[in-house]
C-alpha positions in Angstrom: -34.6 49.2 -95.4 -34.2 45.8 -94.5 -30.0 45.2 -94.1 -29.5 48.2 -91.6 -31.0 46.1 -88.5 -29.8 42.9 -89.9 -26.3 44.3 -90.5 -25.8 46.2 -87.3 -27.9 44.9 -84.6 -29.9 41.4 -85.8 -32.7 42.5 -83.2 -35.6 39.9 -83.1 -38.6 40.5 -81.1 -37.3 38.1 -78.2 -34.1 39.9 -77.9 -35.4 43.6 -77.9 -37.6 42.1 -75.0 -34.7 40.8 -73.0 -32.9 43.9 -73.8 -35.8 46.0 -72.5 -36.1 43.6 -69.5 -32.1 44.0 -68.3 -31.6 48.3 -68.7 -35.2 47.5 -66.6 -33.9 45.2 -63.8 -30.3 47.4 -64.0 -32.1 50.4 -63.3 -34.2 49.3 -60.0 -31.7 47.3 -58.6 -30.2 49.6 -55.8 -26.6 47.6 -55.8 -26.2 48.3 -59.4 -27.4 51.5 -59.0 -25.1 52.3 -56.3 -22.1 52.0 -59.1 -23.5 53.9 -62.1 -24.5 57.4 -61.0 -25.2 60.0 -63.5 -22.5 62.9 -63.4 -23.7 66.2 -61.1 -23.6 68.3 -63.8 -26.5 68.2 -67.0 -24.4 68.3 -70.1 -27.4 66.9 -72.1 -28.4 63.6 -73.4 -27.2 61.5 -76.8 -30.0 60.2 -78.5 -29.9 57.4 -81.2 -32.7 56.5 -83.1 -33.6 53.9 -86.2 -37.2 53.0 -87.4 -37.5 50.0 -90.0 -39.5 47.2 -91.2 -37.1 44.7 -91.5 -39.4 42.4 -88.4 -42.2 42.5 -90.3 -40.6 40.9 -93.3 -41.3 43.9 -95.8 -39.3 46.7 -97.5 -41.3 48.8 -99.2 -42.9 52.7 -98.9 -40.7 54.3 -95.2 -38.5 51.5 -95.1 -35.7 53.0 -93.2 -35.3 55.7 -91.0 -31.9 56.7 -88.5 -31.4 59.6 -86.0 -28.4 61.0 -84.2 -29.6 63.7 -82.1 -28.5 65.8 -78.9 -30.7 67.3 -76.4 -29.3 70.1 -74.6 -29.1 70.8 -70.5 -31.5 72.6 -69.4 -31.5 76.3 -70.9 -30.9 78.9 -68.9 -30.3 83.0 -69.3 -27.3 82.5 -66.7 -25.9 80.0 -68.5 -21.7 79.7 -69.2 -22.3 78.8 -72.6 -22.8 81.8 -75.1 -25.0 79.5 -77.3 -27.1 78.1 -74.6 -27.5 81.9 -73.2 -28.4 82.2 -77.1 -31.2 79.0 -77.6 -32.9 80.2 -73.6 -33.4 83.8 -75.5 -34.4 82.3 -78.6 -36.9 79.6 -76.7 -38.6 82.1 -74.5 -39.0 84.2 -77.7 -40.7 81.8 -79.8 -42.6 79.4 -76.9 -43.0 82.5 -74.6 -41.9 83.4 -71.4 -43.6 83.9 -67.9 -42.9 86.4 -65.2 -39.4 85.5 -63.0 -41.7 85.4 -59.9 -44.0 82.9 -61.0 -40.9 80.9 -62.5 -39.4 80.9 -58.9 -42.7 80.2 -56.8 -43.5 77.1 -59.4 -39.9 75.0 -61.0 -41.8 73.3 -63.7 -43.2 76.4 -65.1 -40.8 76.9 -67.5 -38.1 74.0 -67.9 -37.1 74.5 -71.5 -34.3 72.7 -73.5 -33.1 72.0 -77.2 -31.9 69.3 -79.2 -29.7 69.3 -82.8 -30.5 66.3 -85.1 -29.1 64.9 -88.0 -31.8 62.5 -89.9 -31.9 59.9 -93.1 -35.3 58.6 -94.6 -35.3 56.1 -97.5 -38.5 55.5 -99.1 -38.7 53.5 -101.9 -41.8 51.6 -103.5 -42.8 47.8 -103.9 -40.7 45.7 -106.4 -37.2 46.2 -105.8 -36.1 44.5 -108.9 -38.0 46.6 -111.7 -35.6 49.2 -113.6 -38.1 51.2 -115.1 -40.4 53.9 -113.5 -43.2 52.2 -111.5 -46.0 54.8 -112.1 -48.8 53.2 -109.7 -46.8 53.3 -106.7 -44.6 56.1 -104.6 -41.4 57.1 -106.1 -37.8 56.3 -104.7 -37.2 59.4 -102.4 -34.2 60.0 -100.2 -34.2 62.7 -97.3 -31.3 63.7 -95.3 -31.7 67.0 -93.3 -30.0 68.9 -89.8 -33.0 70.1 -88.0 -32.9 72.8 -84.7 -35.7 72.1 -81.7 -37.3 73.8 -79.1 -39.5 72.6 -75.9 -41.0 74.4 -73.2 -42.4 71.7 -70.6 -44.6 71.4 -67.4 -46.9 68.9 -66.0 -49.8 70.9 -68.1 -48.8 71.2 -71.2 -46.0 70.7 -73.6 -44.7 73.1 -76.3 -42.5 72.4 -79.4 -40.7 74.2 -82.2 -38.3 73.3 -84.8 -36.8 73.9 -88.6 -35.2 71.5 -90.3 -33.1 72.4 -93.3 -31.6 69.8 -96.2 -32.8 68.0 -99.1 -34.0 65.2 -101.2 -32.5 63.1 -104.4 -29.5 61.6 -104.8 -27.4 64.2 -102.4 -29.1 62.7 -99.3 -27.2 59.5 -99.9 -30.1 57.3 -99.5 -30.2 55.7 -102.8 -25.6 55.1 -102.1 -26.1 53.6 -99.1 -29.2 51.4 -99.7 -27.6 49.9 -103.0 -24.2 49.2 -101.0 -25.8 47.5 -98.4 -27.9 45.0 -100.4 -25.2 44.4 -102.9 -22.2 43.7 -100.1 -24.3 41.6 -98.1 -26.6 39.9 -101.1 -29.7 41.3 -100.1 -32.0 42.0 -103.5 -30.8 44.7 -104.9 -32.6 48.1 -105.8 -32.5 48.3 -109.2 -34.8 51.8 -109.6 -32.9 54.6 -107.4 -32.2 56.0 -110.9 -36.0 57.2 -111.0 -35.5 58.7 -107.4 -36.9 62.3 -106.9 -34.1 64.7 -107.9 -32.2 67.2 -106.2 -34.1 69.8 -104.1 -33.7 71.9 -101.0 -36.1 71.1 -98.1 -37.0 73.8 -95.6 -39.6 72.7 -93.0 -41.3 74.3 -90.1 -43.3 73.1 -87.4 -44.8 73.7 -84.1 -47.6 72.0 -81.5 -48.7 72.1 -77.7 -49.7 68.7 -75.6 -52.0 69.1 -72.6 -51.9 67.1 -70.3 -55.7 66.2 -69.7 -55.4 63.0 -66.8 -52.2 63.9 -64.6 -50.9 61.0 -62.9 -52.6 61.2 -59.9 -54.8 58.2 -59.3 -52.6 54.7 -58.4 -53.5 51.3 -58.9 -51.4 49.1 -57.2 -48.6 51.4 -58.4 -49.9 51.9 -61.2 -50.7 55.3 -63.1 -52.9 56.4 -66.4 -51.8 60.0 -67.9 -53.6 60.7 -70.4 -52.4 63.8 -73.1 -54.4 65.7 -76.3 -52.4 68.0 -78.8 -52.3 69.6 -82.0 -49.2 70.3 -84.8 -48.2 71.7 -87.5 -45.8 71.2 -90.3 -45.3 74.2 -93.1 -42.4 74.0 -95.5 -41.8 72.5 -99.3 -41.2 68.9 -97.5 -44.9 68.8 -96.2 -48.1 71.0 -95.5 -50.0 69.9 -92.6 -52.0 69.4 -89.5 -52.5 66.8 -87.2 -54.7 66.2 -83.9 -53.2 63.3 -81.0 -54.4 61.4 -78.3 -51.9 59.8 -76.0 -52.5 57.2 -73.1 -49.6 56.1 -70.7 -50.1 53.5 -68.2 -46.8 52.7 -65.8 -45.3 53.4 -62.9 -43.7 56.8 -61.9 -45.1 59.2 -64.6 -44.0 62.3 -65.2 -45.8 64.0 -67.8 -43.4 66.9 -68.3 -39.9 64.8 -69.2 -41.3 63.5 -72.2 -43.3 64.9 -74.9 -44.3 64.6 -79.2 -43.0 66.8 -81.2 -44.4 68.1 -84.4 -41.1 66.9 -87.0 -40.8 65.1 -90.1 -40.1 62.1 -88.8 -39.1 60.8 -84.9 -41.8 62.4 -83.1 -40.7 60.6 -79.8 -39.0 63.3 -77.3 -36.9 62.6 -74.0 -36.3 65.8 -72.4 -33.7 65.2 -70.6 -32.7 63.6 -67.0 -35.8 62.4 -65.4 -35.9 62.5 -61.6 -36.5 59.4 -61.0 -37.1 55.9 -63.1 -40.3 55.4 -64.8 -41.9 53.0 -66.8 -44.7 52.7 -68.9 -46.7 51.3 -71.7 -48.1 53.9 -74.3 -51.1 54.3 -77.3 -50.6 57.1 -79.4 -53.6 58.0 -82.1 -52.6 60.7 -84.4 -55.2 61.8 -87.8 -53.2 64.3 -89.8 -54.9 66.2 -93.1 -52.4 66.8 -95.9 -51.8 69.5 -98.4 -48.4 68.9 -99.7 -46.3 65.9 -99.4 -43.0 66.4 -101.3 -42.0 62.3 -100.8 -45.1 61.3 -102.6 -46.1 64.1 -104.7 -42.5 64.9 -106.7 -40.4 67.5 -106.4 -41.6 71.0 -106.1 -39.6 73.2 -108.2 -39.1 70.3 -111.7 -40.9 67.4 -113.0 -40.7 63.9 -111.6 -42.5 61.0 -110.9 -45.4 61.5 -108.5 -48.6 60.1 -106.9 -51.8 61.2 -105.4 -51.9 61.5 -101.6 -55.0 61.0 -99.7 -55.5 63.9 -97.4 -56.7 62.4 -94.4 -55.1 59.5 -92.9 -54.3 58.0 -88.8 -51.7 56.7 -87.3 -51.6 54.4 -84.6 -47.7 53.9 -82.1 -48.2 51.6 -79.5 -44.9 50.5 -77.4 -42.9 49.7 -73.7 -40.7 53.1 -72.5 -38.1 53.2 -69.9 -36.8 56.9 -68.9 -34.1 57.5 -65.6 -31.6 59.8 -64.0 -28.9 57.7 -67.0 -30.6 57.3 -69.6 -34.2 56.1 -71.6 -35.8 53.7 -74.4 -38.2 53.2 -76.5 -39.8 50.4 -78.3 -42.5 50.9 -80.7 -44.8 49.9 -83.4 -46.3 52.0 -85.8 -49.0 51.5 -88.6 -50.3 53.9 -90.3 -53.2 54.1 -93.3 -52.8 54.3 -96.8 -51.4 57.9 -97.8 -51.6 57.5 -101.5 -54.2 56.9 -103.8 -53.8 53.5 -105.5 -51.9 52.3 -102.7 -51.7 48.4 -102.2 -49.6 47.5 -99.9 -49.5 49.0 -95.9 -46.2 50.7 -94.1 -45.9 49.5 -90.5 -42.6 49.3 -88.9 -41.0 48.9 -85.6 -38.6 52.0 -84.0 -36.1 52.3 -81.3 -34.8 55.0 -79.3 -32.1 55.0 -76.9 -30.8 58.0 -75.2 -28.1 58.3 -72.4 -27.8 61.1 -70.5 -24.1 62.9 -70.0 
């Protein structure tokens, strides 16, 4: 949705470069370095993050996304939280577990965390200004859900888990907030959330692994190529489906096992944490998904509502500049993806950003 970068942060393409460039030249320079150290102790990381098409001029199909999201120290049985104590039972239990000898002899073989997330999607279709029920293209669908997720990491692979529980139609607030926006700041306004998906619950489930097939080894003038392959899943009444990625990095002090993707509905980017030392690095991401079920294009589940046919294959392609330290990490990204829906004339890419900062 167009307004929410243009009201809050009026980023252009220059200035998200010259933001990228200063946290980069902060973060290497040993006299600013020497007055921002992150605390001794892990409490975590805050993560913000907002995907939108507002650059590329368009506001159609995922038109705005937003995530606040925490990621939790590093979980441990001997921890002096009750509910981290709680999340290291519940992560060894559903990504496994290894023997406490091999954990000791080898520290990366089982560095696990969590992360709680509040999201908002808005998807809406082409014209803005039409009333009435558009039947050739998607319908107006708002998502809002809490989700719960898990990672196990090491330099070979990557494991994730999560549920996310919430719901789609006018409860999620998408349709509110959208129509405010446009109408205080004169934006066109959406005159069709009154055809929007209705109410219904949304439980979703998903999992997948990343190995880690090129380690970062090999050096080029400082430079290193990792190169990862994974599979997912998603089960639930949001979406059914699979997916297969391929993802190249190319930068300078890699570490494959403090960032990872993860399987969710939406923000697949993941920052585990503190990294031991600053990294940064260019990235390629090619994902092919096959779709059953896909409740934001399809119509609700359990009533009748507007709908369309989904094409059950489709890629995706992210390409974008990363930045990860001991204080904190971003991201900067483009995605474009095919068309999901039969009929569909119009394409959906979008830019994201993440930002995390690390307690």
């Amino acid at each position: 949705m167009r307004p929410v970068i243009k009201a809050k942060f009026k980023v252009s393409p220059g200035r998200a470069g010259t933001i990228f460039l200063f946290i980069l030249i902060f973060s290497v320079s040993p006299e600013l370095m020497a007055q921002f150290r992150p605390p001794a102790r892990d409490r975590g990381s805050l993560v913000f993050s907002l995907e939108n098409d507002v650059m590329l001029k368009q506001d159609e199909g995922y038109t705005n996304g937003v995530q606040l999201m925490w990621v939790t120290p590093e979980l441990r049985p001997d921890s002096r939280s009750s509910f981290l104590r709680w999340l290291a039972r519940l992560n060894r239990k559903l990504l496994g577990s290894k023997e406490r000898a091999r954990e000791e002899s080898d520290p990366w073989n089982n560095k696990r965390r969590a992360s709680l997330s509040l999201v908002q999607g808005m998807f809406t279709p082409d014209n803005l200004t039409a009333k009435e029920l558009i039947p050739d293209d998607r319908p107006y669908a708002g998502l809002l859900y809490v989700s719960l997720g898990l990672v196990r990491l090491s330099p070979v692979y990557q494991d994730s888990a999560g549920v996310a529980v919430g719901g789609v139609g006018p409860l999620s607030l998408a349709g509110a907030v959208q129509r405010w926006l446009h109408k205080t700041y004169g934006w066109t306004y959406p005159e069709g959330w009154e055809n929007q998906l209705k109410n219904e619950p949304v439980l979703e489930l998903w999992c997948n692994r990343l190995w880690t097939l090129v380690p970062p080894r090999i050096s080029f003038h400082g430079l290193q190529p990792v190169v990862k392959a994974g599979i997912g899943a998603q089960v639930g009444n949001l979406m059914l489906a699979s997916a297969a990625v391929a993802d190249l990095k190319l930068g300078f002090n890699l570490e494959p096992q403090m960032d990872t993707f993860v399987a969710a509905p939406f923000f697949n980017n993941f920052f585990a944490g503190r990294a031991n030392r600053t990294s940064v690095y260019a990235f390629v991401r090619l994902e092919g998904r096959a779709v059953a079920r896909n409740l934001l294009l399809q119509g609700n589940t359990f009533q009748e509502s507007h709908g369309v046919d989904i094409h059950p294959l489709y890629g995706q392609l992210s390409t974008g500049l990363a930045y990860q330290s001991p204080q904190a990490g971003l991201i900067i990204y483009f995605v474009l993806r095919t068309r999901e829906f039969v009929g569909q004339k119009y394409k959906e890419p979008y830019f994201g950003l993440t930002f995390s900062f690390n307690l």
